[in-house]
Residue, then its C-alpha position, 0 to 999 in steps of 0.5 A: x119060716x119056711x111058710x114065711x117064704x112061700x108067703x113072699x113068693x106067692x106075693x112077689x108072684x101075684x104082683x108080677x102077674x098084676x103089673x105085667x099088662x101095665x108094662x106092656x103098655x109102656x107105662x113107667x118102669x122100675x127097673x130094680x127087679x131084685x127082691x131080696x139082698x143079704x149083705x154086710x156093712x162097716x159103721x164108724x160113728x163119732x158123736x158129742x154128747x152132753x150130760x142130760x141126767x145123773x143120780x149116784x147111789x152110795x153104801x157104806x159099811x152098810x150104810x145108805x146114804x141115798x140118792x144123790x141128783x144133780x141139779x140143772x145148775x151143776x149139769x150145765x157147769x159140768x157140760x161147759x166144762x167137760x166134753x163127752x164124747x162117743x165113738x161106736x164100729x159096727x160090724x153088722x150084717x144086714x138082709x132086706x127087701x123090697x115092700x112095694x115095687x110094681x113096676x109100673x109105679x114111682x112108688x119104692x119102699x123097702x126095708x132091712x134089718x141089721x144085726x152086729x157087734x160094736x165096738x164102742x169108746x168113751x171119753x170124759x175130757x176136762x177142758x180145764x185140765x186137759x185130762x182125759x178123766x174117764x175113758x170107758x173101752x169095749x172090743x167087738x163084743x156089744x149087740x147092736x141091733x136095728x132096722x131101717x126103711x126107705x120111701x122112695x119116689x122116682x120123677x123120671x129115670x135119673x132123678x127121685x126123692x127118699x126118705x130114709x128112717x134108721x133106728x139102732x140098739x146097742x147094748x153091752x158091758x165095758x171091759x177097761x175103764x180108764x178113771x182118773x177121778x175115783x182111782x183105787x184106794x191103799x188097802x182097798x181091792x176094787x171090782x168095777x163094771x159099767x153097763x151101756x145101751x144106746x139108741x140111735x133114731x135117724x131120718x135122712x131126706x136126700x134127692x137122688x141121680x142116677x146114672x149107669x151103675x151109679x146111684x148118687x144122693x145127698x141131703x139133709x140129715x137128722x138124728x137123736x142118739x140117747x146113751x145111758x150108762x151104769x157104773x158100779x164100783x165096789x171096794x173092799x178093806x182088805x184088813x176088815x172087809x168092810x165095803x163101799x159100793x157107789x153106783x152112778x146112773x147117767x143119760x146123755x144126749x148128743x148135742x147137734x142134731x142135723x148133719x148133711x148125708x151124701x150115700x153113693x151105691x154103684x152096681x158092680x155087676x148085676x147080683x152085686x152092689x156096694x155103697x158108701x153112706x156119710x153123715x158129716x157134721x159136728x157129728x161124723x158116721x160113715x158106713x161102706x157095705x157090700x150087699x148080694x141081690x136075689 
């Protein structure tokens, strides 16, 4: 680690000492001369999703009875019926960087890396009905993981153009499960689990203006969200013991893929900066952050 960082100096050095003649001659200026921030973040994302995929898998007394598929038909009668729905808080942590900042170019690129704990909801709702028939709840407890990387291109001093790419993993297990459809059964016990991951691609290209400690951007968005879950439920008779064990596998894709992105960061002083990201759409995402410069 410590090499790492004297790696960075030494390259954070040697482009200062390359660019410095280019300043003096007047020749366009980046005026970001921080290098490095550490910081923290909020998210609260809410999506609609549809079912992609389902497979369930049942042992009784011993018994397999294979794997069961469901077929395009039964997929797409299940989505016109039911909604499923996700909603991820994340409370991460983020440090970055610059990767490309001479002074003397338009040219901006940096990165950073989030590392958190999300907090992620569920829901199977039955139009028909008007029934939640599954919610699967988690607290702050699932890793999610992530890095982002923006380009960014200055026209002048006030106007420039970024692209934006974001990629996040989240992973964990349920901790209440609310199921309305395979409820317990008289004289059975009943151990339930669900298991999660969930990737989360993004790019936004937004145009932005600057002016005084305010930096403004807007523009499209466009996003892919993949869930895949497990859901395990084994019973036991408590008269025989005697058990039944279903497993489902399920994958499910969010169904809008474009929203409109709006970002604001204001310099509250020097060293210190706090932003606030949307994403609105069929889809929602808001993230406020705090972030130290050095």
């Amino acid at each position: 680690m410590k090499h790492l960082f004297l790696l960075l100096w030494l390259l954070t050095v040697t482009l200062n000492t390359a660019t410095g003649q280019e300043k003096q001659q007047g020749e366009p200026v980046n005026t970001n001369q921080h290098r490095f921030w550490v910081g923290f973040s909020y998210s609260y994302v809410h999506t609609d999703m549809k079912l992609y995929s389902c497979i369930e898998h049942s042992v009784w007394q011993g018994l397999d009875y294979g794997a069961d598929t469901l077929s395009s038909n039964d997929l797409s009668s299940i989505n016109s019926n039911t909604r499923f729905t996700s909603e991820d808080q994340v409370l991460a942590v983020e440090a970055g960087m610059d990767l490309f900042n001479r002074p003397s170019s338009k040219w901006h690129i940096d990165g950073k890396l989030i590392l958190g704990l999300a907090r992620t909801k569920y829901t199977t709702y039955d139009r028909e009905r008007d029934v939640n028939d599954l919610v699967l709840t988690s607290p702050f407890s699932r890793i999610c993981a992530g890095f982002e990387f923006r380009f960014g291109y200055a026209f002048n001093q006030h106007w420039g153009l970024n692209a934006t790419p974001l990629l996040t993993f989240t992973q964990g297990a349920t901790t209440r499960i609310d199921d309305k459809l395979n409820g317990p059964l008289l004289n059975f016990s009943d151990d339930r689990k669900v298991t999660s991951q969930t990737v989360m691609a993004r790019v936004n290209i937004m145009a932005g203006y600057r002016t005084g400690r305010f930096n403004f951007s807007a523009g499209p968005g466009f996003y892919l969200a993949y869930n895949y879950r497990e859901y395990n439920i084994k019973m036991t008779n408590t008269d025989d013991g005697s058990t039944y064990n279903t497993e489902t596998c399920s994958v499910f894709y969010n169904k809008s893929f474009v929203d409109a992105s709006l970002k604001i960061e204001w310099k509250i002083i020097s060293l210190l900066e706090a932003n606030l990201y949307c994403g609105i759409g069929k889809d929602i995402v808001i993230t406020p952050g705090i972030k130290y410069l050095f």
